[in-house]
PDB file of N, CA, C and O in Angstrom:
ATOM      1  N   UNK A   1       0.819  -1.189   0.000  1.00  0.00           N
ATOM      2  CA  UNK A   1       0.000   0.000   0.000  1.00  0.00           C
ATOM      3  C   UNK A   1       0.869   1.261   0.000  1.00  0.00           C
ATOM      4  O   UNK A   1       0.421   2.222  -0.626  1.00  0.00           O
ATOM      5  N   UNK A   2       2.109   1.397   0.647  1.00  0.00           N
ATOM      6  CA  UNK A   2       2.968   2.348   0.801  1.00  0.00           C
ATOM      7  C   UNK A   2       3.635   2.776  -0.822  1.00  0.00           C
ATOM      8  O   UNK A   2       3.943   3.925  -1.139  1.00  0.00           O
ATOM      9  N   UNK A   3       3.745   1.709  -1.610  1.00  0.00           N
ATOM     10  CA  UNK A   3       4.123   1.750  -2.736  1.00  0.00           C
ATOM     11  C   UNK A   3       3.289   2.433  -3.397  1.00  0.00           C
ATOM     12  O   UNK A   3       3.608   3.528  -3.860  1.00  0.00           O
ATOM     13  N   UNK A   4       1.880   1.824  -3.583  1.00  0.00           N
ATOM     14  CA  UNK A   4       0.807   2.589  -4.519  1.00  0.00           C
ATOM     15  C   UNK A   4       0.834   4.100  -4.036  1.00  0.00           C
ATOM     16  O   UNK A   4       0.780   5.022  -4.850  1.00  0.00           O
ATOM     17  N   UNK A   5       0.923   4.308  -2.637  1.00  0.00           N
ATOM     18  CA  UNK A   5       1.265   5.542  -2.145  1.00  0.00           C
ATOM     19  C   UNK A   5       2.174   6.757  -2.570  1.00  0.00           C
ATOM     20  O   UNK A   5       1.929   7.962  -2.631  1.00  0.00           O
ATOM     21  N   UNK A   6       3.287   6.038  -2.837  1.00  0.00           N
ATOM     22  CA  UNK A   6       4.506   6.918  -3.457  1.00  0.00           C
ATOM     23  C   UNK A   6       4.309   7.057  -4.865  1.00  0.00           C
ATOM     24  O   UNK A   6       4.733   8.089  -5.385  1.00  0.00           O
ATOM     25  N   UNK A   7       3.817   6.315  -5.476  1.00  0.00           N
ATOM     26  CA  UNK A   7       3.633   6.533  -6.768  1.00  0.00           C
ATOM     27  C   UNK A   7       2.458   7.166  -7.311  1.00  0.00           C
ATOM     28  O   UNK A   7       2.783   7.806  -8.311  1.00  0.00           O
ATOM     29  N   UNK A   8       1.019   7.265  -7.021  1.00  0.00           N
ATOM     30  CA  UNK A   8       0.553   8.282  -6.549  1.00  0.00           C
ATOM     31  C   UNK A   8       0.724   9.662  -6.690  1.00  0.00           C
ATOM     32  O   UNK A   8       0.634  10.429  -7.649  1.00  0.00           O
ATOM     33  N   UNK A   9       1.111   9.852  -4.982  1.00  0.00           N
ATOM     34  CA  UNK A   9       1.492  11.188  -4.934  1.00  0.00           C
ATOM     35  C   UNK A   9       3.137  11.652  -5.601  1.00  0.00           C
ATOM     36  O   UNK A   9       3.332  12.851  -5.800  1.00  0.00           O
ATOM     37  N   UNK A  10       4.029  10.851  -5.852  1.00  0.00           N
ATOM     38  CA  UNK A  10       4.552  11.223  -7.200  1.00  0.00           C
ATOM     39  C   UNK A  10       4.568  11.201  -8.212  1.00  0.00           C
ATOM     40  O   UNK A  10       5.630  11.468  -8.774  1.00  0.00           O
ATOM     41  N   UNK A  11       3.301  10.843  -9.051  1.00  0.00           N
ATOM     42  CA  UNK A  11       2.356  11.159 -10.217  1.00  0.00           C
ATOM     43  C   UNK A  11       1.730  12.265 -10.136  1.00  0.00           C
ATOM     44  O   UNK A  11       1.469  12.804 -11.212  1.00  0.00           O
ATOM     45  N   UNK A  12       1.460  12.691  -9.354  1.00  0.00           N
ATOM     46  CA  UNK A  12       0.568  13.687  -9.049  1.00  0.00           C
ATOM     47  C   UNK A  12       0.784  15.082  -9.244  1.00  0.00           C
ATOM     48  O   UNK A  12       0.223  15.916  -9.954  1.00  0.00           O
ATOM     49  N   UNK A  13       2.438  15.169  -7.844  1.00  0.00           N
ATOM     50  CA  UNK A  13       2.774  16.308  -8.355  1.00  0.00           C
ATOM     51  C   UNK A  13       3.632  16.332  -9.729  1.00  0.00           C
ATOM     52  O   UNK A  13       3.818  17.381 -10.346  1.00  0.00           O
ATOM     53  N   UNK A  14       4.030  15.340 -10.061  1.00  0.00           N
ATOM     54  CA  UNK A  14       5.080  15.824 -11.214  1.00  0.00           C
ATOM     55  C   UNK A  14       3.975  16.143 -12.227  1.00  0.00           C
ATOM     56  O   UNK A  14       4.221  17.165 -12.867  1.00  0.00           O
ATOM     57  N   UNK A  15       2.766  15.507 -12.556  1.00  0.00           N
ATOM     58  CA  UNK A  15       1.927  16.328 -13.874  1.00  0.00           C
ATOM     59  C   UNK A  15       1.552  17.813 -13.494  1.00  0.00           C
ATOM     60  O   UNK A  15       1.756  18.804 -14.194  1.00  0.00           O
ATOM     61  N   UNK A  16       0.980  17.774 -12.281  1.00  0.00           N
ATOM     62  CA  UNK A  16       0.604  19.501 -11.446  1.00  0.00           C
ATOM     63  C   UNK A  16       1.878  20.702 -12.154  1.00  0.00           C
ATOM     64  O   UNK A  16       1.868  21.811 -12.687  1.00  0.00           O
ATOM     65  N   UNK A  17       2.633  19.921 -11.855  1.00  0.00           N
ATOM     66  CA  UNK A  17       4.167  21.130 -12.194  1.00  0.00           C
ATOM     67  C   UNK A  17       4.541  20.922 -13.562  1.00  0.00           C
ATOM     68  O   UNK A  17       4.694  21.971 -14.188  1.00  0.00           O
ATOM     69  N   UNK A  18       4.804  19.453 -14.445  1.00  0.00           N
ATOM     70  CA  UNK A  18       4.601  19.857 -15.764  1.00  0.00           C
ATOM     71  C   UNK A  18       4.110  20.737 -16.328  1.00  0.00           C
ATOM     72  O   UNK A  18       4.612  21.714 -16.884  1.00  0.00           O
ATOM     73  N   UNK A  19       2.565  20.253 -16.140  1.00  0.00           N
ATOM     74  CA  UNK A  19       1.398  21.015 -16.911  1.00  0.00           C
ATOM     75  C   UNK A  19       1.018  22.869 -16.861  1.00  0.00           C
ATOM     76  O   UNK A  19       0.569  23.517 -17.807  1.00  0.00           O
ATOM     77  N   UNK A  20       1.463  23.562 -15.053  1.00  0.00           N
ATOM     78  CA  UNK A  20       1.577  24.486 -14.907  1.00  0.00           C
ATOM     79  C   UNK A  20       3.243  24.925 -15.733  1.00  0.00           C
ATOM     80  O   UNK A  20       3.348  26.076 -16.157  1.00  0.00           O
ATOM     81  N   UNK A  21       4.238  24.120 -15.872  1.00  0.00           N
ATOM     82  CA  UNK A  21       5.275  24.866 -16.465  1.00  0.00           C
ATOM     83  C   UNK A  21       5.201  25.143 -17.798  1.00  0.00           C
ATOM     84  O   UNK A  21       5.474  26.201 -18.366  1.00  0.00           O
ATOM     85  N   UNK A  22       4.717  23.860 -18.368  1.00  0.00           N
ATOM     86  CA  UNK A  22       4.494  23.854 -20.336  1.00  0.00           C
ATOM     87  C   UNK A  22       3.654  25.033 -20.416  1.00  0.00           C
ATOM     88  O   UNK A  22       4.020  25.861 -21.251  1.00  0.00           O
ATOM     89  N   UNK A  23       2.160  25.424 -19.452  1.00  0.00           N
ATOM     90  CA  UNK A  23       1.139  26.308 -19.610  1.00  0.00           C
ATOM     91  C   UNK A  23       1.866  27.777 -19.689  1.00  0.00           C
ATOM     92  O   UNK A  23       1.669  28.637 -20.548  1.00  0.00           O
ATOM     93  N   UNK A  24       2.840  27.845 -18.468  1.00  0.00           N
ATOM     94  CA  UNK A  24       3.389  28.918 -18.502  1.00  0.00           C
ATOM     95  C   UNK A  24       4.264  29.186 -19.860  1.00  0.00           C
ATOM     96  O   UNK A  24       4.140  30.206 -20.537  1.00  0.00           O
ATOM     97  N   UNK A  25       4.991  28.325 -20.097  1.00  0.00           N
ATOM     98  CA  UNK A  25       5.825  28.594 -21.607  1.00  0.00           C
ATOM     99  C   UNK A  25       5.557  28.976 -23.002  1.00  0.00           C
ATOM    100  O   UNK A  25       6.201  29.711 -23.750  1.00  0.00           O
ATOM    101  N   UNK A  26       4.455  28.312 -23.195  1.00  0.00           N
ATOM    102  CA  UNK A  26       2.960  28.951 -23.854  1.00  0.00           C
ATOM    103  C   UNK A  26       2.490  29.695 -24.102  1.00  0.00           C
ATOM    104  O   UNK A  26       2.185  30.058 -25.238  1.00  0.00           O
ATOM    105  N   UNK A  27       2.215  30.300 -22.843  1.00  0.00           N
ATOM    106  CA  UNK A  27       1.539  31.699 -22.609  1.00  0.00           C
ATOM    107  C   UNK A  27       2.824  33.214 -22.824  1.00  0.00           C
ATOM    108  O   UNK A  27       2.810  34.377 -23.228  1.00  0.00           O
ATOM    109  N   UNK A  28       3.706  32.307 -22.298  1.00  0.00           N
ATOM    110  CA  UNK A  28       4.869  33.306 -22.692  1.00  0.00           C
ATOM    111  C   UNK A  28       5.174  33.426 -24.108  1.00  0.00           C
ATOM    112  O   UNK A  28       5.060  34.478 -24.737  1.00  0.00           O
ATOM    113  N   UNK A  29       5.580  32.276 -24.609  1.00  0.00           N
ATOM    114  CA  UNK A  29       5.714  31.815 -26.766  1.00  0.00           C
ATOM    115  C   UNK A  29       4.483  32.840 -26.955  1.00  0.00           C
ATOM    116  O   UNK A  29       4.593  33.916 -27.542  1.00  0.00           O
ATOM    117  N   UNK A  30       3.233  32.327 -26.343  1.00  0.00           N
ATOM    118  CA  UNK A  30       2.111  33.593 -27.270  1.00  0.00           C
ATOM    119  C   UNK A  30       2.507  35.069 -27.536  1.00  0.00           C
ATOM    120  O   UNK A  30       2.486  35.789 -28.535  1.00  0.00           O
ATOM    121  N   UNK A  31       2.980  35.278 -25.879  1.00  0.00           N
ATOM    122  CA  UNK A  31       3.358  37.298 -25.861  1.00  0.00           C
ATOM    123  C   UNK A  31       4.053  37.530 -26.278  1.00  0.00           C
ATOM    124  O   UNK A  31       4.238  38.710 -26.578  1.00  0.00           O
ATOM    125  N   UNK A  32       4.924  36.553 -26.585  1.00  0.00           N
ATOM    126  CA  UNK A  32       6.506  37.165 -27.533  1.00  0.00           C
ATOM    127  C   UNK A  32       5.909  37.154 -28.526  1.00  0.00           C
ATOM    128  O   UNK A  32       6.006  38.261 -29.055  1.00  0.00           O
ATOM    129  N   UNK A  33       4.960  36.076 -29.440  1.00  0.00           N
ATOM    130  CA  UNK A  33       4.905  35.997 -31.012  1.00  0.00           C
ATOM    131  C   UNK A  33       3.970  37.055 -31.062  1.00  0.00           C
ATOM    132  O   UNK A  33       3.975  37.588 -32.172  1.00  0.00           O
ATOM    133  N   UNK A  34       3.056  37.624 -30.154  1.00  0.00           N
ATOM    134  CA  UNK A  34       1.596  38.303 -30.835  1.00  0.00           C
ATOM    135  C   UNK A  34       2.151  40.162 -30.229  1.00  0.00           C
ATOM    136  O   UNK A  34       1.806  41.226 -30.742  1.00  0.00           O
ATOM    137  N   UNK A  35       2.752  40.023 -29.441  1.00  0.00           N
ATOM    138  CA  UNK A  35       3.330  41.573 -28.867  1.00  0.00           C
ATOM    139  C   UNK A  35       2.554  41.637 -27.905  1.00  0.00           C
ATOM    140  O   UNK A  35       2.713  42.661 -27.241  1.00  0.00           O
ATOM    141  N   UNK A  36       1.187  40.453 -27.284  1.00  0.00           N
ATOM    142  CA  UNK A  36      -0.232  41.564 -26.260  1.00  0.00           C
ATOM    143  C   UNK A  36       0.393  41.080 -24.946  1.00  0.00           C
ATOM    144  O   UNK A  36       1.280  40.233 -24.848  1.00  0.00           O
ATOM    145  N   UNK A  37      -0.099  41.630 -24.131  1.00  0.00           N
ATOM    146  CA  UNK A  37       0.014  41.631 -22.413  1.00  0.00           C
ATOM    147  C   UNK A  37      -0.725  40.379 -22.319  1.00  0.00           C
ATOM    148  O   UNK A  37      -1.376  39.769 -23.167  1.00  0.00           O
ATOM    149  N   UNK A  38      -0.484  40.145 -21.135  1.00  0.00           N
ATOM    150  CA  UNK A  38      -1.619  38.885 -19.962  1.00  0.00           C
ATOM    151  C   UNK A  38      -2.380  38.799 -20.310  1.00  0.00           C
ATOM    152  O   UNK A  38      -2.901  37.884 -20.948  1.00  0.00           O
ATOM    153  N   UNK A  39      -2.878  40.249 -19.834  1.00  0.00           N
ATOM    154  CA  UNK A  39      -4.630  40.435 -19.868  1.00  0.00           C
ATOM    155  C   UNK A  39      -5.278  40.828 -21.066  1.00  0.00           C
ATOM    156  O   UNK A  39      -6.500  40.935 -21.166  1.00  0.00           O
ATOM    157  N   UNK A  40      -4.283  41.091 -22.179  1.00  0.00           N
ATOM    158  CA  UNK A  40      -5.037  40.659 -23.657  1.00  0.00           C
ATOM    159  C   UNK A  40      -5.223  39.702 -23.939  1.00  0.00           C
ATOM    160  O   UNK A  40      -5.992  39.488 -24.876  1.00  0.00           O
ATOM    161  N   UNK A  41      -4.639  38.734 -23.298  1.00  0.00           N
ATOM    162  CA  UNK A  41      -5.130  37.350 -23.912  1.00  0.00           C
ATOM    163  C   UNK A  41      -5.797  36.553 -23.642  1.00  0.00           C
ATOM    164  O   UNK A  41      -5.617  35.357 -23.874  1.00  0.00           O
ATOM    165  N   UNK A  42      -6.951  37.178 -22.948  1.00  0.00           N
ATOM    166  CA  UNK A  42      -8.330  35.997 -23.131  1.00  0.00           C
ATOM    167  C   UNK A  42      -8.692  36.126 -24.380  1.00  0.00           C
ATOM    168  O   UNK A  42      -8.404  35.092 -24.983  1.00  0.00           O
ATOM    169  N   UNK A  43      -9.097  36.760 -24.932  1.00  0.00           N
ATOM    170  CA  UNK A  43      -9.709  36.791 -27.019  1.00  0.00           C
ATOM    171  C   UNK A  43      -9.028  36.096 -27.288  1.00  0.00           C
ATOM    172  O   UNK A  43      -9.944  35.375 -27.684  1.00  0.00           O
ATOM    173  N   UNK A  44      -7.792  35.264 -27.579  1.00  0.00           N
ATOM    174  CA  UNK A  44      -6.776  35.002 -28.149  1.00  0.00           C
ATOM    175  C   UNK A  44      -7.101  33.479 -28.475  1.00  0.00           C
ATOM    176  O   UNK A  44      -6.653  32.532 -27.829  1.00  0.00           O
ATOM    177  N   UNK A  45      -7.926  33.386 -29.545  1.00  0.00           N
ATOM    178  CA  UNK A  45      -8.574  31.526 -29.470  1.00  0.00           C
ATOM    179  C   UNK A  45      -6.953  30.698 -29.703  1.00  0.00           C
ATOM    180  O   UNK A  45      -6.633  29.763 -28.969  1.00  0.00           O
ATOM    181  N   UNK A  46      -6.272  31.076 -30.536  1.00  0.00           N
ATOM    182  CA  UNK A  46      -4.688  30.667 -31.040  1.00  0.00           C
ATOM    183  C   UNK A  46      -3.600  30.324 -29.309  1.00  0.00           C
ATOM    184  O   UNK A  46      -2.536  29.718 -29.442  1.00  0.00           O
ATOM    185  N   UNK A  47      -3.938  30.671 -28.220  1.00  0.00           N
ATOM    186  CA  UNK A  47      -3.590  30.060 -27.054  1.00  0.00           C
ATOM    187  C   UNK A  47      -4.529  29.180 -26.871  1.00  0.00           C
ATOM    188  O   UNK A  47      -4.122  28.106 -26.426  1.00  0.00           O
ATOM    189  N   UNK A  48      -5.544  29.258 -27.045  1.00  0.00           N
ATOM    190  CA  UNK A  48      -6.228  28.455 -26.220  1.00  0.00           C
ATOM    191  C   UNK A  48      -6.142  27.025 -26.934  1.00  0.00           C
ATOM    192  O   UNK A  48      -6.186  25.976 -26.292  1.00  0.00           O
ATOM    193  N   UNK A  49      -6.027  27.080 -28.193  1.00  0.00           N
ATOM    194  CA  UNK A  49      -5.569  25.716 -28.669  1.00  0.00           C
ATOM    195  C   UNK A  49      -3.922  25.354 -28.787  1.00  0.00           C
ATOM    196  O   UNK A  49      -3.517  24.310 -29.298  1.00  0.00           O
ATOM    197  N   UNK A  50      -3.248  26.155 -28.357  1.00  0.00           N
ATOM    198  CA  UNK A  50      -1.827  26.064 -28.220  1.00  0.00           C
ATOM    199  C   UNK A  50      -2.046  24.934 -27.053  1.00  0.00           C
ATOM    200  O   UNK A  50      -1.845  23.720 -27.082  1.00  0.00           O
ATOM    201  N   UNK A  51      -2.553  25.829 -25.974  1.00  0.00           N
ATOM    202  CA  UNK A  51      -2.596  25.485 -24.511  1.00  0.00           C
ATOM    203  C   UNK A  51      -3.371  23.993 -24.527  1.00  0.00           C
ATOM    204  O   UNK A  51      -2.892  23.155 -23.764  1.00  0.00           O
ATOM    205  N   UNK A  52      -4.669  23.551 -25.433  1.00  0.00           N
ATOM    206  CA  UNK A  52      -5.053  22.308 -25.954  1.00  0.00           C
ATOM    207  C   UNK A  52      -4.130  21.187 -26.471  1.00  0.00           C
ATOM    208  O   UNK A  52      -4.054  20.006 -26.130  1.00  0.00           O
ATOM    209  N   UNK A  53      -3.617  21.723 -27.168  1.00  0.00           N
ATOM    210  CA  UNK A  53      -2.456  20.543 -27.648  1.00  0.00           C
ATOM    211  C   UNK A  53      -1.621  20.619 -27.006  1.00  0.00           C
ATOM    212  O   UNK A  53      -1.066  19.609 -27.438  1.00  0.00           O
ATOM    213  N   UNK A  54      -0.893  21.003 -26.188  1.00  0.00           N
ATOM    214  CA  UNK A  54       0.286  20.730 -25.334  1.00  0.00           C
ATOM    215  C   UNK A  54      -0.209  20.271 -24.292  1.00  0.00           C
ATOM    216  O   UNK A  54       0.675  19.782 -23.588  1.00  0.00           O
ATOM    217  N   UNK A  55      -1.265  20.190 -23.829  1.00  0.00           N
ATOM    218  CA  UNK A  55      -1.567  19.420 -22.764  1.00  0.00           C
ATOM    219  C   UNK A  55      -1.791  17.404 -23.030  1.00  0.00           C
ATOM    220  O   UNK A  55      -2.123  16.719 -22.063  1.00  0.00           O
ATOM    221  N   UNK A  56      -1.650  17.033 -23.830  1.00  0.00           N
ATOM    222  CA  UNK A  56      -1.117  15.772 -23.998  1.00  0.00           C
ATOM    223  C   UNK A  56       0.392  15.689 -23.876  1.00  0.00           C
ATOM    224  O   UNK A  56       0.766  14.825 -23.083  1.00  0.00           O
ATOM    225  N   UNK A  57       1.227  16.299 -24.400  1.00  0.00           N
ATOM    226  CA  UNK A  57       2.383  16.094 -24.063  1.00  0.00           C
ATOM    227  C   UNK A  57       3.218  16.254 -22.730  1.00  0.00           C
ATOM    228  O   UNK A  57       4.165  15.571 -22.339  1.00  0.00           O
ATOM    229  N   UNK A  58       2.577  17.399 -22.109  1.00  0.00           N
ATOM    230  CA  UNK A  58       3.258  17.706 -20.643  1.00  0.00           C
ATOM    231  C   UNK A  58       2.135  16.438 -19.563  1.00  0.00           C
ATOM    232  O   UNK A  58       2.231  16.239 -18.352  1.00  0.00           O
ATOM    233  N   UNK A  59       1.368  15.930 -20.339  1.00  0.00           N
ATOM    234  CA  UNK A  59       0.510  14.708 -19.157  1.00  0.00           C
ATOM    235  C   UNK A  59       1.704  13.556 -19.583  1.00  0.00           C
ATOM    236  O   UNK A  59       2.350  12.900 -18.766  1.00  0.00           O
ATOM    237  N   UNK A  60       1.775  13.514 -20.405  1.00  0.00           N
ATOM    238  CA  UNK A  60       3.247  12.038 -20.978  1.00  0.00           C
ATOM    239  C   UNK A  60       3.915  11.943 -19.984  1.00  0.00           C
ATOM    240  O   UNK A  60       3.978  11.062 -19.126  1.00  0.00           O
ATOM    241  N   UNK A  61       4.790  13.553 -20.205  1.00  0.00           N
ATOM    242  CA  UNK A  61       5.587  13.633 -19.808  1.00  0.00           C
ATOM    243  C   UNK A  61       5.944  13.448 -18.338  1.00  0.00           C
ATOM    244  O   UNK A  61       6.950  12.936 -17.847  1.00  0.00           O
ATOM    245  N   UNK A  62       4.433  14.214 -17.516  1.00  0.00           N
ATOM    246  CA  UNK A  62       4.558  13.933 -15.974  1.00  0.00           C
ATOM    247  C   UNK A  62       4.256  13.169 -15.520  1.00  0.00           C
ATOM    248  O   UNK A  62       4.453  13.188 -14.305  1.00  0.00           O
ATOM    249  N   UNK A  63       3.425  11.685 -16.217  1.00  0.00           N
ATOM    250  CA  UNK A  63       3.294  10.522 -15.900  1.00  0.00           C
ATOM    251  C   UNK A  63       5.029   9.602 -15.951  1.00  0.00           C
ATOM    252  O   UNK A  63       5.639   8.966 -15.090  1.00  0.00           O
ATOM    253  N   UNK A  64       5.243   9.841 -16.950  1.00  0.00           N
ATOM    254  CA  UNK A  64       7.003   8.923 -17.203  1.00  0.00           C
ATOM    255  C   UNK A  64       7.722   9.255 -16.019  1.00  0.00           C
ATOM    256  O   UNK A  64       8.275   8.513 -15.207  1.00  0.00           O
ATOM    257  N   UNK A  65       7.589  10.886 -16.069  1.00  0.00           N
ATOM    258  CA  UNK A  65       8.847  11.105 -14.838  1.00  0.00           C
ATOM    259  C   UNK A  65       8.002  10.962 -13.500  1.00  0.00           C
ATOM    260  O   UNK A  65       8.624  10.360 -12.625  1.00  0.00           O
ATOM    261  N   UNK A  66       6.971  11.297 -13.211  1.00  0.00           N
ATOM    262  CA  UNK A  66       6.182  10.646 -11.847  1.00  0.00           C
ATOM    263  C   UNK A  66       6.636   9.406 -11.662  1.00  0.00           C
ATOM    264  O   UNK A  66       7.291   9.175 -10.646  1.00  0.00           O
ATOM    265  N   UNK A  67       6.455   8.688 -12.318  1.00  0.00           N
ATOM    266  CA  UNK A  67       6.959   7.119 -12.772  1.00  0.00           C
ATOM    267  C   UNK A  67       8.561   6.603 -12.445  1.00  0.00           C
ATOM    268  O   UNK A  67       8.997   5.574 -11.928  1.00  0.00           O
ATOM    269  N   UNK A  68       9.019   7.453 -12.831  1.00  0.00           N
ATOM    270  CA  UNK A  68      10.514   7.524 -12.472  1.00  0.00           C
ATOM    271  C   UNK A  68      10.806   7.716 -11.109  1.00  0.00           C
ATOM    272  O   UNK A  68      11.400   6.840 -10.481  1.00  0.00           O
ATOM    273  N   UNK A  69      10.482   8.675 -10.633  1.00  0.00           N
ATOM    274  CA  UNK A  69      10.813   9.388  -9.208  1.00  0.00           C
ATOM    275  C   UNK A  69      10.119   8.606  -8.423  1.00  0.00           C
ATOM    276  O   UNK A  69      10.568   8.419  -7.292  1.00  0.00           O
ATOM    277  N   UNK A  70       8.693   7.870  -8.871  1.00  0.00           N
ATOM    278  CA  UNK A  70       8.034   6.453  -7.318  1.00  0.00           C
ATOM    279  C   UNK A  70       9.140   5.481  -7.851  1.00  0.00           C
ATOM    280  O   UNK A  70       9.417   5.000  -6.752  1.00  0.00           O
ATOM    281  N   UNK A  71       9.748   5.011  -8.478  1.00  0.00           N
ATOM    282  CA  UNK A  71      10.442   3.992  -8.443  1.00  0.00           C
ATOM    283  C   UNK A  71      11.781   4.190  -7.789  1.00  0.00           C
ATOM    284  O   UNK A  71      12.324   3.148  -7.420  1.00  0.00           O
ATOM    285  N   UNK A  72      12.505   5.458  -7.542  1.00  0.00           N
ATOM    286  CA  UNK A  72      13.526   5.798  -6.746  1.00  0.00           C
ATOM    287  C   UNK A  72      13.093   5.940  -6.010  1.00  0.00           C
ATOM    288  O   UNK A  72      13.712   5.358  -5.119  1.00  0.00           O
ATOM    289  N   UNK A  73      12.095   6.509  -5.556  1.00  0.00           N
ATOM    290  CA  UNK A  73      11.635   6.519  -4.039  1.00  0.00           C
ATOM    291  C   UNK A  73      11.435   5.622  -3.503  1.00  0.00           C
ATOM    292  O   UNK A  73      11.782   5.617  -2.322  1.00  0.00           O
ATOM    293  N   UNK A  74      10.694   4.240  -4.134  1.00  0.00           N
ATOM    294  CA  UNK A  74      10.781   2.655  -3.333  1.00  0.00           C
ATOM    295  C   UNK A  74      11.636   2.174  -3.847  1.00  0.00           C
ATOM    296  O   UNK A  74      11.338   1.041  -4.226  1.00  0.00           O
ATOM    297  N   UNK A  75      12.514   2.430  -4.053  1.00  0.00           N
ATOM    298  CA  UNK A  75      14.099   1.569  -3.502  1.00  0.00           C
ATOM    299  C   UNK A  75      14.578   2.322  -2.993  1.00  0.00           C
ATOM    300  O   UNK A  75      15.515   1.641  -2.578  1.00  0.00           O
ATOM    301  N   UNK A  76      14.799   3.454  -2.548  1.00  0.00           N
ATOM    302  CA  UNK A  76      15.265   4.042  -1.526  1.00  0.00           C
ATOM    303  C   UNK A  76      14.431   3.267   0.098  1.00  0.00           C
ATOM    304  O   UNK A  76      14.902   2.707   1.087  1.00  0.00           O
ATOM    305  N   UNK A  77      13.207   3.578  -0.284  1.00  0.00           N
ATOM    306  CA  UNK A  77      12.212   3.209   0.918  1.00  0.00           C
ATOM    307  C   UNK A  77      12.686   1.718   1.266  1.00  0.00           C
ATOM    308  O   UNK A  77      13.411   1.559   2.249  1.00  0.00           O
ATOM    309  N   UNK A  78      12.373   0.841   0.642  1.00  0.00           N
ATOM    310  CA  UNK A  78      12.487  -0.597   0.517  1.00  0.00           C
ATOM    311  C   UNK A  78      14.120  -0.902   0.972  1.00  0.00           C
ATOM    312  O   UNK A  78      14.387  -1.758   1.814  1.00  0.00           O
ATOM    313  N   UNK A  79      15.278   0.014   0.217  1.00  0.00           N
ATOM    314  CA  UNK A  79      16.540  -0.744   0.791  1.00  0.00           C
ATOM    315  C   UNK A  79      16.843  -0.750   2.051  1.00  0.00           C
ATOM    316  O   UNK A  79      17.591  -1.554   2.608  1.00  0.00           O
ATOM    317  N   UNK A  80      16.114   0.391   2.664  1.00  0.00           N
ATOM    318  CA  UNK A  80      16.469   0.512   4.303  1.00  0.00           C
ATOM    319  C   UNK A  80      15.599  -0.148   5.543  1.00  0.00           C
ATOM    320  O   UNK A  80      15.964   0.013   6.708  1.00  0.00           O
TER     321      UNK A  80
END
């Protein structure tokens, strides 16, 4: 149970922080390519499907490495 545990909550946060970092990078790629502020960019349908399709890739991504980090964590846990 301790296992399903660690893996879990290190699935968890690693997609949380993916998904908020790719979102942020995004949103930044938009303001550089379009010139608008923050708060111009709710109208902006061209993020919002940016922000659509990259959200399969940063979920990959924070599942593999979630994945990674419970498996160092139970052998760390487990060798001692």
């Amino acid at each position: 149970m301790k296992k399903v545990f660690v893996y879990l909550i290190s699935i968890l946060v690693s997609i949380l922080l993916f998904v908020f970092l790719g979102s942020e990078l995004l949103v930044q790629y938009e303001m550089f390519s379009t010139g608008q502020k923050r708060n111009e960019l709710g109208e902006d349908l061209g993020l919002g499907i940016l922000l659509f399709m990259g959200l399969v890739p940063e979920l990959i991504i924070g599942i593999l490495f979630g994945t990674y980090v419970g498996k160092r964590i139970n052998t760390k846990i487990s060798s001692t």
